[in-house]
Structure formats: structure tokens, C-alpha cells
C-alpha positions as CSV (number, residue, x, y, z in Angstrom):
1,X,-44.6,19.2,-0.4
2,X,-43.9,19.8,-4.3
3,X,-40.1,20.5,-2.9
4,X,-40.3,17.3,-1.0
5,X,-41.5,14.7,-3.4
6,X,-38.8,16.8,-6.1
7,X,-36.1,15.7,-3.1
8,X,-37.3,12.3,-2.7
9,X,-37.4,11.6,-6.3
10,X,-33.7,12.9,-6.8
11,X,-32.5,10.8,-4.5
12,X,-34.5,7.8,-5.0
13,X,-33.0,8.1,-8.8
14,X,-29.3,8.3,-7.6
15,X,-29.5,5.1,-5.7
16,X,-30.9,3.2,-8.6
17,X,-28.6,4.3,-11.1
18,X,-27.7,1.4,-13.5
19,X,-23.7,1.3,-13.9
20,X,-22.0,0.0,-16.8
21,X,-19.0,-1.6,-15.9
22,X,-16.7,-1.8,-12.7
23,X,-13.9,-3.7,-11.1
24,X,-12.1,-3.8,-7.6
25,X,-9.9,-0.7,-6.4
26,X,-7.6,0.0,-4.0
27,X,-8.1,3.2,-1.9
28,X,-5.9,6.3,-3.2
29,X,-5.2,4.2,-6.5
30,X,-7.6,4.7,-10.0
31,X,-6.9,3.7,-13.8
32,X,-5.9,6.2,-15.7
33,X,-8.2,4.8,-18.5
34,X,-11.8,5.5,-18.9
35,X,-14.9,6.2,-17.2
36,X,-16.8,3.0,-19.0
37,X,-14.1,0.7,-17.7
38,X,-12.3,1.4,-14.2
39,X,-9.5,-0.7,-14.2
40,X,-8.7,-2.8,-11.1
41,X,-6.6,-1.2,-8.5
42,X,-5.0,-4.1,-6.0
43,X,-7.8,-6.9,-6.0
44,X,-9.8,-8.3,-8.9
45,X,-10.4,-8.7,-13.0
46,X,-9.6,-6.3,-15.6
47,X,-13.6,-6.4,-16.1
48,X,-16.9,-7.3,-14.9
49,X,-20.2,-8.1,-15.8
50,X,-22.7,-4.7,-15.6
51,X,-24.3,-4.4,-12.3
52,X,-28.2,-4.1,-13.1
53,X,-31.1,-3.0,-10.9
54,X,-32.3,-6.6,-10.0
55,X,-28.6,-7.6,-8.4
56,X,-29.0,-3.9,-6.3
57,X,-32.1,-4.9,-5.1
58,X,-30.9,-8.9,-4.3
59,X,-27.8,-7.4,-2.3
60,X,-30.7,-6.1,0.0
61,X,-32.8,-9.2,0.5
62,X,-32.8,-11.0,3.4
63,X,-31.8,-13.9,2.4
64,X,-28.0,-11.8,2.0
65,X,-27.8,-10.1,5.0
66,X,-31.0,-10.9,6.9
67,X,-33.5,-8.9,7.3
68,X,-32.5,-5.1,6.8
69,X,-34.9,-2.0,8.3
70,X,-37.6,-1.0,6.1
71,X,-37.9,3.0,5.3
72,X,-41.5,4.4,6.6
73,X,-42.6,7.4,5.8
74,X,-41.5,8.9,9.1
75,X,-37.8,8.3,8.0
76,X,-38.5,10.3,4.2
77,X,-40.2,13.1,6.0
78,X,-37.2,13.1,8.4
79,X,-34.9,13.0,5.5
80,X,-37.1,15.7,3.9
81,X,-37.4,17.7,6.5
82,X,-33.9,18.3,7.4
83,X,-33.1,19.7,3.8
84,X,-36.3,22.1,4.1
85,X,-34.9,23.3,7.6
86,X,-31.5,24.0,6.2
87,X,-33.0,25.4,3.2
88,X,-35.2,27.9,4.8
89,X,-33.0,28.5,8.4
90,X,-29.7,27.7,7.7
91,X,-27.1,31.3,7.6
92,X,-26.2,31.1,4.5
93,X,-28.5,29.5,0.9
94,X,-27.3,26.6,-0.3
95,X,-28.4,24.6,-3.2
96,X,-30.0,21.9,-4.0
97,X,-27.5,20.1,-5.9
98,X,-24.8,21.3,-2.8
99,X,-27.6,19.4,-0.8
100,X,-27.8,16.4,-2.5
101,X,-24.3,15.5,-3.0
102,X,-23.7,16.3,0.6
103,X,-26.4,13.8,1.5
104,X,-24.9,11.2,-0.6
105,X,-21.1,12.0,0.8
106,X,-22.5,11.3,4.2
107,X,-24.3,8.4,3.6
108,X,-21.5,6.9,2.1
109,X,-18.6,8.0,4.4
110,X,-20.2,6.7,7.5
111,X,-20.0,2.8,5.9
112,X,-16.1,2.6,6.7
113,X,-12.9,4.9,6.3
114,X,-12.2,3.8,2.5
115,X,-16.0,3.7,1.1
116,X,-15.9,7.3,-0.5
117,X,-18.5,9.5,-3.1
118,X,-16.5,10.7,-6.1
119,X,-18.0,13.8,-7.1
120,X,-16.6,15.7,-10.4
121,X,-13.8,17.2,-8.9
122,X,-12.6,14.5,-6.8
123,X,-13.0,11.6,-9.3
124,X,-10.5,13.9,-11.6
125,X,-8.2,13.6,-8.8
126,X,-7.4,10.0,-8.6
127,X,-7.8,9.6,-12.5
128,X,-4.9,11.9,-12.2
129,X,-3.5,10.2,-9.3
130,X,-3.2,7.0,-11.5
131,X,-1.1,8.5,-14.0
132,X,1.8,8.7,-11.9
133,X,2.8,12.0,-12.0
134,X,0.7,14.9,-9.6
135,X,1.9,17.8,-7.8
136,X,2.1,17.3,-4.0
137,X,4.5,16.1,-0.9
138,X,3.9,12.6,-1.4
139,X,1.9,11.0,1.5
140,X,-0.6,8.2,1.4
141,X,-3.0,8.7,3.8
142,X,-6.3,7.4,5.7
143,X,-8.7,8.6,8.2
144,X,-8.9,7.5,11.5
145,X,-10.3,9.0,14.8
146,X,-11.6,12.1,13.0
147,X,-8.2,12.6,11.2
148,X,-5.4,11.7,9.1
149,X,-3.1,8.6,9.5
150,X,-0.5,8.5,6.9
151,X,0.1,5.1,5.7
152,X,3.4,5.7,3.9
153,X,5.6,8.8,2.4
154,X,6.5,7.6,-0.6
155,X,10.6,7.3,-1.4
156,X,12.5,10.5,-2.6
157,X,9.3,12.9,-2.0
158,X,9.1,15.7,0.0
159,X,7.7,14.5,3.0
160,X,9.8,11.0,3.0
161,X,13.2,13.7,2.8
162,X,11.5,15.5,5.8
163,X,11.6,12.7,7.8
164,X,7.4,12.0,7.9
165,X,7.0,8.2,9.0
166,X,4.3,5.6,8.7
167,X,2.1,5.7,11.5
168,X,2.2,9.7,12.1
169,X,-1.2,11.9,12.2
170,X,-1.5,15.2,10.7
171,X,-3.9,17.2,12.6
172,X,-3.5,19.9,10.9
173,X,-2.6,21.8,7.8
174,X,-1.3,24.9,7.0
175,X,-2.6,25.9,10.5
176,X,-6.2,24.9,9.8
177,X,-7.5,21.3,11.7
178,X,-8.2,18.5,9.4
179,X,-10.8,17.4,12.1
180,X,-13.0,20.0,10.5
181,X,-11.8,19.3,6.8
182,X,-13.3,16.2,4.5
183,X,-11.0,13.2,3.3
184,X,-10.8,15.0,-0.2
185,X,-10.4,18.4,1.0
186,X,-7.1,17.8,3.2
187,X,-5.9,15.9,0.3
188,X,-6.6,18.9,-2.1
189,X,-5.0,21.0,0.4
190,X,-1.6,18.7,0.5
191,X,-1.7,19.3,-3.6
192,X,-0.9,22.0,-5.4
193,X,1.9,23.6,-7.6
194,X,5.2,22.6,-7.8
195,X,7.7,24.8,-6.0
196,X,4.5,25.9,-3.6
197,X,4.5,25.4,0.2
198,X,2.4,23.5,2.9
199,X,2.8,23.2,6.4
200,X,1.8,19.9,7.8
201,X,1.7,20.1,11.9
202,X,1.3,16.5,13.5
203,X,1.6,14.1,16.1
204,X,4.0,11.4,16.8
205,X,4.1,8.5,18.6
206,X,7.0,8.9,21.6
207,X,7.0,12.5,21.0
208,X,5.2,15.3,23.7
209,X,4.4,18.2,21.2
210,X,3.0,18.2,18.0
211,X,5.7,18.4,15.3
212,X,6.1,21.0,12.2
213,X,6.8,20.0,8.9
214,X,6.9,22.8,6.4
215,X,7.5,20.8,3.2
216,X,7.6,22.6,-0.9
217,X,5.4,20.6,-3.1
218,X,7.1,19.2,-6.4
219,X,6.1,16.8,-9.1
220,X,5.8,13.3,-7.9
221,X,7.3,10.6,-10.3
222,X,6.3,7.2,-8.3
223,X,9.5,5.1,-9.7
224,X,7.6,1.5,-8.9
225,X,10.8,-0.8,-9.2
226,X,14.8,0.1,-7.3
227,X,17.5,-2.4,-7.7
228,X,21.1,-2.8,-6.7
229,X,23.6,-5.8,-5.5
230,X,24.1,-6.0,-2.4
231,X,27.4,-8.1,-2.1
232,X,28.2,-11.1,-3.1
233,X,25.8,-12.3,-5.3
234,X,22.9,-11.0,-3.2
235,X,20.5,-9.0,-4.9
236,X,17.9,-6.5,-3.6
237,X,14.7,-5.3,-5.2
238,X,12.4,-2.7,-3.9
239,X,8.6,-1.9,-4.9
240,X,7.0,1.2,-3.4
241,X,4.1,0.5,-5.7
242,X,2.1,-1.9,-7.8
243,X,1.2,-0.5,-10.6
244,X,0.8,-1.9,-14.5
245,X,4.4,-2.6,-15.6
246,X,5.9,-3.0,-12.0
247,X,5.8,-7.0,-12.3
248,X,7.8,-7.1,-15.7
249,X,10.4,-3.7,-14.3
250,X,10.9,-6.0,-11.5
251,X,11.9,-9.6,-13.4
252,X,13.9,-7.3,-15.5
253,X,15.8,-5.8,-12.8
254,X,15.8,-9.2,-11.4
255,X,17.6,-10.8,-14.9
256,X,19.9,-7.7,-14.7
257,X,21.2,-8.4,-11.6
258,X,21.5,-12.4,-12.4
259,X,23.8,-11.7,-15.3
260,X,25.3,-9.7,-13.3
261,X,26.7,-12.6,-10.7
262,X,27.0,-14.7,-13.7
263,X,23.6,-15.8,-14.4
264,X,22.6,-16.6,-10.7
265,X,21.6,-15.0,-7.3
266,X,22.5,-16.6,-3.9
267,X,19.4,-15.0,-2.3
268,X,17.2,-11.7,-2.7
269,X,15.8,-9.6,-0.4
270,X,12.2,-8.0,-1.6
271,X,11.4,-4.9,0.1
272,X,7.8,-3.9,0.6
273,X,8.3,-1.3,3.5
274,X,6.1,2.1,3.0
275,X,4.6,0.7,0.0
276,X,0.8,1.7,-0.2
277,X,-0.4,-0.7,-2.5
278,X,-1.4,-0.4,-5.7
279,X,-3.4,-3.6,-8.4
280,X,-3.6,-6.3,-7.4
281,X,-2.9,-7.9,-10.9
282,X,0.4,-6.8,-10.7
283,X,0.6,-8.3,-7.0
284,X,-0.6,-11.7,-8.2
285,X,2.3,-11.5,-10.5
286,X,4.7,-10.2,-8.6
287,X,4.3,-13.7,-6.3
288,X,4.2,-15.5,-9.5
289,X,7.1,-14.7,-10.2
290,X,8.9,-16.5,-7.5
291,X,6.4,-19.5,-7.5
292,X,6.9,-22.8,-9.0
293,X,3.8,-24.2,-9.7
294,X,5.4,-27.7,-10.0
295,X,6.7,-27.8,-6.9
296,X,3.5,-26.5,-4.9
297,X,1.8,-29.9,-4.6
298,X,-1.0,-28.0,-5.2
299,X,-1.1,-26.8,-1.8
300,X,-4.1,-24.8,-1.2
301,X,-5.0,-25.1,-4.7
302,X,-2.3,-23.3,-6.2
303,X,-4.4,-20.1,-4.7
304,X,-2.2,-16.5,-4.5
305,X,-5.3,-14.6,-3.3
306,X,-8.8,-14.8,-2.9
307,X,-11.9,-12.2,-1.9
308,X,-14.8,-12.9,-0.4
309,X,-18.2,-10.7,-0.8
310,X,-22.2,-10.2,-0.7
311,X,-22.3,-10.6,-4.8
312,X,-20.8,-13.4,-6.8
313,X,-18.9,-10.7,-9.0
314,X,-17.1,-10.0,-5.6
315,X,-15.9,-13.2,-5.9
316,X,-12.3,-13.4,-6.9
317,X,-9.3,-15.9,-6.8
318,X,-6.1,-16.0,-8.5
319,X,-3.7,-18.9,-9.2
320,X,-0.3,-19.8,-9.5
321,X,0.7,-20.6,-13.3
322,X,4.5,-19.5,-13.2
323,X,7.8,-20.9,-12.6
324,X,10.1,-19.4,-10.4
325,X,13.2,-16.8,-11.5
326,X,15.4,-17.1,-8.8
327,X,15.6,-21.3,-9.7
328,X,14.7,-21.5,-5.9
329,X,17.5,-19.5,-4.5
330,X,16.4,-18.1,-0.8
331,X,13.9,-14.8,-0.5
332,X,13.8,-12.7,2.6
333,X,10.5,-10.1,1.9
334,X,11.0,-7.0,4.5
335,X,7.7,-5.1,5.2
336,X,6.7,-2.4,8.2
337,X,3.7,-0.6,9.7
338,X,3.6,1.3,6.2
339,X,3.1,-1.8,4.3
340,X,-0.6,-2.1,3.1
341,X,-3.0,-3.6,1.1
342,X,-1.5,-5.2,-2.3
343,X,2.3,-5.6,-0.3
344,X,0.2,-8.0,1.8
345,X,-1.2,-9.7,-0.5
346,X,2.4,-10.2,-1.9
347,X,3.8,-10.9,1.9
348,X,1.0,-13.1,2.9
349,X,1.1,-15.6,-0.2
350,X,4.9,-15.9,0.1
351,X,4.5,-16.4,3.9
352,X,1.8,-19.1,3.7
353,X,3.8,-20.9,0.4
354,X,7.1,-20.5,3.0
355,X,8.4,-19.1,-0.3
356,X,10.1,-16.3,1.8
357,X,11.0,-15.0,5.5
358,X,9.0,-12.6,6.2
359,X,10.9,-10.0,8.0
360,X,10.2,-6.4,9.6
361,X,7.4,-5.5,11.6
362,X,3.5,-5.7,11.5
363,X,2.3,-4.7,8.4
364,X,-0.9,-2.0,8.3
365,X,-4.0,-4.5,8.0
366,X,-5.9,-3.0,5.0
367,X,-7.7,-6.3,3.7
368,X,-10.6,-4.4,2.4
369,X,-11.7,-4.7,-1.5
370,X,-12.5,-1.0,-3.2
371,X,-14.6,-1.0,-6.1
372,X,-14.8,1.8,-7.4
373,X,-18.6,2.1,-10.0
374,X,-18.9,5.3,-12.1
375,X,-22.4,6.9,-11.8
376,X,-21.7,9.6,-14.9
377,X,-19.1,10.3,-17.1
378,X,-17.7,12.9,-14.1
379,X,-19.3,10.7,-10.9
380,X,-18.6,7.8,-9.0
381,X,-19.1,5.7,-5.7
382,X,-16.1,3.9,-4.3
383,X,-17.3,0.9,-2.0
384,X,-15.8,-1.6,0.2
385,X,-17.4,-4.8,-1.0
386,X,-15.1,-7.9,-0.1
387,X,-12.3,-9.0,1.9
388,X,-8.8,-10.5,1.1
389,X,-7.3,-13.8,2.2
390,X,-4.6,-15.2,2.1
391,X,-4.3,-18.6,0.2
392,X,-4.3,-20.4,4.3
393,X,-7.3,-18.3,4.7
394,X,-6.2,-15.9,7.0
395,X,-7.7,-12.6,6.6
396,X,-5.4,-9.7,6.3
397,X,-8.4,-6.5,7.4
398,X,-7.5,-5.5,11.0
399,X,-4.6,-7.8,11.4
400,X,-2.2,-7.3,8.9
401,X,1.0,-10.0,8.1
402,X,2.9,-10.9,11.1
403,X,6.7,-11.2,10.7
404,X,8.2,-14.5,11.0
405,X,11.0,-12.5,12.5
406,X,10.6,-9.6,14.2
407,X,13.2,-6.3,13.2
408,X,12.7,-3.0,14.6
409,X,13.7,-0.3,12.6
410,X,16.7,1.0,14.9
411,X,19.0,3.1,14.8
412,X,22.7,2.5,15.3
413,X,24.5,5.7,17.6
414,X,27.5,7.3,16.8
415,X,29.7,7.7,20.0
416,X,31.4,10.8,19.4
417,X,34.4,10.3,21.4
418,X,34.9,6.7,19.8
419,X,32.8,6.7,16.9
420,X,31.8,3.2,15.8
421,X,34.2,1.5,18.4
422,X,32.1,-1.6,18.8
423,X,32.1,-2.3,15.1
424,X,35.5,-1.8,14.0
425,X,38.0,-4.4,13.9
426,X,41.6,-4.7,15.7
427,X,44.4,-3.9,13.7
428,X,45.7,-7.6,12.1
429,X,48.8,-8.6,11.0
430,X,48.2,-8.0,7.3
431,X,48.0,-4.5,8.5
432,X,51.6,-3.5,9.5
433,X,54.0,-1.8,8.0
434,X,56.5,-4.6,6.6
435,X,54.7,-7.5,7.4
436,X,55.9,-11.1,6.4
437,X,53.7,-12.3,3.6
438,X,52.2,-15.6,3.9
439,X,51.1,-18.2,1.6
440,X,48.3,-16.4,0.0
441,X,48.8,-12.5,0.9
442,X,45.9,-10.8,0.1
443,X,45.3,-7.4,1.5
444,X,42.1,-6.8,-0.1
445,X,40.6,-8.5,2.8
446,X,37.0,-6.9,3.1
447,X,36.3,-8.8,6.3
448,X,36.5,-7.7,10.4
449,X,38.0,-9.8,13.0
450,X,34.3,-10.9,13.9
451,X,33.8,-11.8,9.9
452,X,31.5,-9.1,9.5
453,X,32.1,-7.3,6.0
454,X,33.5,-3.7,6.5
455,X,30.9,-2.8,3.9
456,X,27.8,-4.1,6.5
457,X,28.9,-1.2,9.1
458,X,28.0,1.5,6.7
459,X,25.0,-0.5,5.7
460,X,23.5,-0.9,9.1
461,X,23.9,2.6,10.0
462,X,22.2,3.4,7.2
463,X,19.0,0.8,7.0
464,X,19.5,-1.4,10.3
465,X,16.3,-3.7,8.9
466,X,18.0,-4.0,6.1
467,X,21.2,-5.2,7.4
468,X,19.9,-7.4,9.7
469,X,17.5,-9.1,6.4
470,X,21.0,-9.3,4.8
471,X,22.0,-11.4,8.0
472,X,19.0,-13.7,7.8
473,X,19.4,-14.4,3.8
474,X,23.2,-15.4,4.0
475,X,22.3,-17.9,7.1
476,X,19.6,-19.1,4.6
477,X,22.1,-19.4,1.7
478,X,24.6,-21.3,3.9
479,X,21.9,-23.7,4.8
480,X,20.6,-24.5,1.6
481,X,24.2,-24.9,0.8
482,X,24.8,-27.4,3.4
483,X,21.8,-29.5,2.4
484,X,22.8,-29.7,-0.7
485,X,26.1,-30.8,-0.5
């Protein structure tokens, strides 16, 4: 009984811990900072209030989320019980400690897929995660059906140069199944030393047998911001994360490629496909960026995001301020299966503002606030305790953003014997040896017969979405340019 009541009282004392500070998270994203202050990873303020024992115990009360099961006595002596069992029959000893942070794992992993306990080990993992350099292959993952689903690879990694896609499960690693590994284990196991090797088997869509990856870990530097002209005064920016400075890398890029078309862009296309996530400060200014508060109306209150939650301090919205650096010139924003979390946020304002056409494919519906509350100095609890909207209201968990137009990310095939027949042009005039100039001979002509630009064949053989975005923005551009004219 002495062992007992030692138990209970252990227990009893972790789940009324008094934590300090907190703010939202986003799964596999943590502030590099400090353990007094975790800094908000895709949804909410830089920092909160404390969380004291009275606003625990309110979050219980019925008057929250009716009336919730009281604990008997039965239930502790069940609890009890089980750890004196294992204890006293189990094959091999095992602690108490070993015990107890088992018991809270498991009480906190079966609340949903990205509700997580961060014990010492774990918790230095994603501080280190947040710095932005690790060892590994470069995968964002989640669990589903007892294993991994990878939400993105991330660009010029390992396993994105391997040819690992959104939507793949590994089922096993380095030979051993992940159905009999925890979250943080298969994620330790994917880590390691640069120049070391790990061999991911999984499962694809489409395909009949599991597939083999064997992929050498290296550094990972996650480069937030790419940029490059795409012709003609269109300019293309991709994000594969949101982290601190990605908002301002991104208006600079943005200037740079302005002053590069002398001062203006026709259009942009912003391309959020495979990007994870990241804070969602840096999301609500990333949409700032191309709204214009004086020309909202304010239409749903100027709103960019919003969460809804059980405490008022999961309460969040954030507002438009900003005026717009493209000067209103057309945005196409692609996104895919691997776009999650703070690239919906981003997706989902610009959609509901009709900012931007939204193009691609379903994004991956994780509308679910992390906050991530330190128990210790080397401890922490990671819970899901709001939901995202979008500033229409729409909720983002389970759904995702639907593309106004729907692109598949296809492939265009080679025909050996003929390669590219369909797309190249007929020979023209301008073409022959000796022609007869006309008025205004020109034989830098960088159009096809069907006024196609020789440079778009390489382009959609290479990213079809892409090329077809491209497509979309210059039908846009000759619009606008129509109306106002």
C-alpha cells in the first residue's frame, strides 16, 4: 500500500504542475529559445499569461465540457494495480521513473496523433529541430493507422532526391516495423550522423509492393525562401517553411525580382507545395504582405486567422495592417497533399480575400493548434488545444484548402521515337536558309506556332503544376490588362 499511495502521489503531482509560460506550436516545429518562454510555432502570440492551478481545474468543470467522469477508487487501485503487476511479474525490472513517464506518454498519446509527452531526450530534439540545422534525410512526418505518414520531404534533402512523396507510409525502418516503434523513437531512428545510412521500406499509393529507399543522412539546412523569374516579368517565390525571418527573406526576394522587371511584376506565383508548416507569425505576415488593408472593406473584419479553444488564452485572431507589395498585380498560390498547417493558413486567407487562385491539389487538413507547456527545465507536454479558421470561418482540421482549380501533378512522356513531337513547332519561314526578310525580321523569336514559349516545354516537363500555374497567371494578367484599358 506504501508503494501505492507513493504512485498515486507521483502522479497526482505531475498533473498539477504549475507552468510558467507557454504559447501555440506547430507539430515537428519548437523555438530554439528557452524553456521559460516557448515561442509560438504556426498559431498564436509570442507570449501568454502563466497557466495556474485554478484555470486546470476550470478547463474540467462542467460548465466547459459537461459533465466529465469522476475517478473512484476502483479506477486508482486499477491504475495502481497495473504498475504493482508489472513491477512484481513483468520479465524484466523496470523502474519507477520508466513507469511513470510511460504512464504519462500513454495518457497523452491516445488524445490525438499530434498531442505528444516531451520527455528530456525528446524535448532536446525539437529545440534542436528549431535551429534549422539536424542530421537526418529530411521527412516530416505523422502517425496514422499505427504508422508513419510523411507529410512532406523537404527540398534538396535526401529523401526529396530519392524520390519519397507526400502521402507515402514508412512501415518500416532499417528492417524493423515502426508499428512496434513510438512517434519519437522512428524519428530518432531516421536521425543520426551525417554521411550514415538508413533504410526506409514503404508503401505507396498505385504501387503492389512495398518500396526500398536506402537514403545517407547529411546535415539538413532548411533554406525557408527560393526565388527566380520566370519570364517576362513573372516572378516566382517558394516557401518550404515558416520560420522567423521567412516573411522579410520573402519581400526581399520579392523587391529583388521587382527591380529586376523594372520596378514591377505582372503576376507571381507563391508555391506552398511540401511545405510542413512552420509559425504562424510568420504566416500572418506572409498574407500581409500581399493584403491591402484599404481595399478590404473590412471584409470579415480585416481577420487573417483565428483559433478557437476550451480557455480564453486559446483564443487567438490576427488582423490585416499591411499594404500590398505587388501594387495588386495577380497571385496564383500552388499547394498539394504535402501542404499543411501554417501553408493553409496562408492558402485559406488569400482564397477567402480572392487575393489569389488557389491552384494544385487538396492540401493535408492539419487545423489543429499545438501548444507546447514546459513541465521542467528538460520536460514538456505538447497539446492540441484549439482549431484554425479561416477568416470565412471555414475550418481547415480534416478538410484541408480546396483548389479553386484543380492540377494534378503529371507527368509529361517522352516518345522515344519522336521525342516531344506534340510540343514542337513546324519549321516557319524565318527558319530557312536565305529567307526574304520582312519588315521587322527578328529571328530571336522565342515563340511556337501555337504561341507557346519554347522555354514552357522544358518547364512543363520538368514541374507540369507549375507550368500550368504559369498558364493561369498570364490569362489573369491579360485580364486585368483588358479591364484596365
Amino acid at each position: 500500500m506504501n508503494m501505492r499511495t507513493l504512485i498515486v502521489g507521483l502522479f497526482i503531482s505531475v498533473s498539477l504542475i504549475c507552468v510558467s509560460q507557454f504559447s501555440f506550436s506547430e507539430s515537428q516545429a519548437v523555438p530554439a529559445n528557452t524553456t521559460k518562454q516557448i515561442k509560438t510555432i504556426a498559431a498564436g502570440p509570442q507570449s501568454q499569461s502563466p497557466i495556474t492551478p485554478d484555470q486546470l481545474n476550470t478547463a474540467t468543470t462542467p460548465s466547459n465540457q459537461g459533465k466529465p467522469q469522476p475517478v473512484s477508487d476502483d479506477d486508482i487501485n486499477r491504475f495502481t494495480n497495473t504498475i504493482v503487476l508489472i513491477k512484481d511479474f513483468y520479465v524484466k525490472p523496470v523502474g519507477d521513473k520508466s513507469l511513470l513517464d510511460d504512464a504519462i506518454r500513454g495518457m497523452v498519446s491516445g488524445l490525438d496523433p499530434h498531442s505528444e509527452y516531451l520527455d528530456g531526450d525528446s524535448y532536446k530534439t525539437l529545440l534542436m529541430t528549431t535551429s534549422g540545422e539536424f542530421g537526418g534525410v529530411g521527412i516530416e512526418v505523422t502517425p496514422e493507422y499505427g504508422i508513419l505518414k510523411i507529410v512532406s520531404p523537404m527540398d534538396d534533402t535526401p529523401a526529396a532526391k530519392a524520390g519519397i512523396k507526400p502521402g507515402d507510409y514508412i512501415v518500416a525502418i532499417d528492417g524493423k516495423l515502426v508499428s512496434e516503434m513510438s512517434l519519437q523513437d522512428a524519428v530518432d531512428k531516421m536521425r543520426g550522423k551525417e554521411g550514415s545510412q538508413v533504410v526506409l521500406t514503404i508503401l505507396r499509393k498505385g504501387e503492389k509492393t512495398p518500396l526500398t529507399f536506402k537514403l545517407t543522412r547529411q546535415i539538413i539546412h532548411i533554406a525557408s525562401v527560393k526565388s527566380k523569374m520566370l519570364d517576362n516579368g513573372f516572378g516566382y517565390i517558394r516557401l518550404t517553411q515558416f520560420q522567423e525571418p521567412t516573411a522579410k527573406l520573402m519581400r526581399d526576394a520579392i523587391l529583388a525580382l521587382k527591380q529586376q522587371n523594372q520596378g514591377q511584376l505582372k503576376g507571381l506565383i507563391l508555391d506552398l507545395r511540401n511545405n510542413p508548416g512552420g509559425l504562424l507569425e510568420t504566416a500572418v505576415q506572409v498574407v500581409d504582405s500581399f493584403l491591402d488593408v484599404k481595399k478590404l472593406n473590412n471584409k470579415y473584419n480585416d481577420v487573417i486567422v483565428y483559433t478557437e479553444g476550451r480557455l480564453p488564452e486559446a483564443q487567438y485572431s490576427a488582423k490585416a495592417d499591411g499594404t500590398d507589395i505587388l501594387d495588386g498585380a495577380p497571385m496564383v498560390v500552388l499547394i498539394n497533399n504535402g501542404s499543411a498547417s501554417a501553408s493553409e493558413i496562408v492558402a485559406g486567407a488569400l482564397q477567402d480575400y480572392r487575393r489569389a487562385l488557389i491552384v494544385g491539389t487538396t492540401s493535408f487538413g492539419k487545423g489543429s493548434v499545438q501548444t507546447v507547456i514546459p513541465l521542467d527545465k528538460t520536460h514538456a507536454l505538447k497539446l492540441t488545444t484549439a482549431l484554425y479558421h479561416t477568416p470565412s470561418g471555414r475550418i481547415i482540421q480534416n478538410v484541408g484548402i480546396i483548389p479553386d482549380v484543380r492540377i494534378e501533378d503529371l507527368q509529361v512522356v517522352k516518345n522515344k521515337s519522336d521525342e516531344d513531337i506534340a510540343m514542337i513547332e513546324p519549321i516557319k519561314e524565318y527558319q530557312l536558309k536565305n529567307h526574304l526578310p520582312g519588315a521587322n525580321n527578328n529571328n530571336d523569336n522565342t515563340m511556337n506556332a501555337n504561341g507557346v514559349e519554347n522555354n514552357d516545354i522544358g518547364l512543363a516537363n520538368q514541374d507540369f503544376q507549375l507550368f500550368e500555374a504559369l498558364k493561369i497567371l498570364r490569362t489573369m494578367y491579360s485580364l486585368n490588362h483588358i479591364a484596365t484599358n
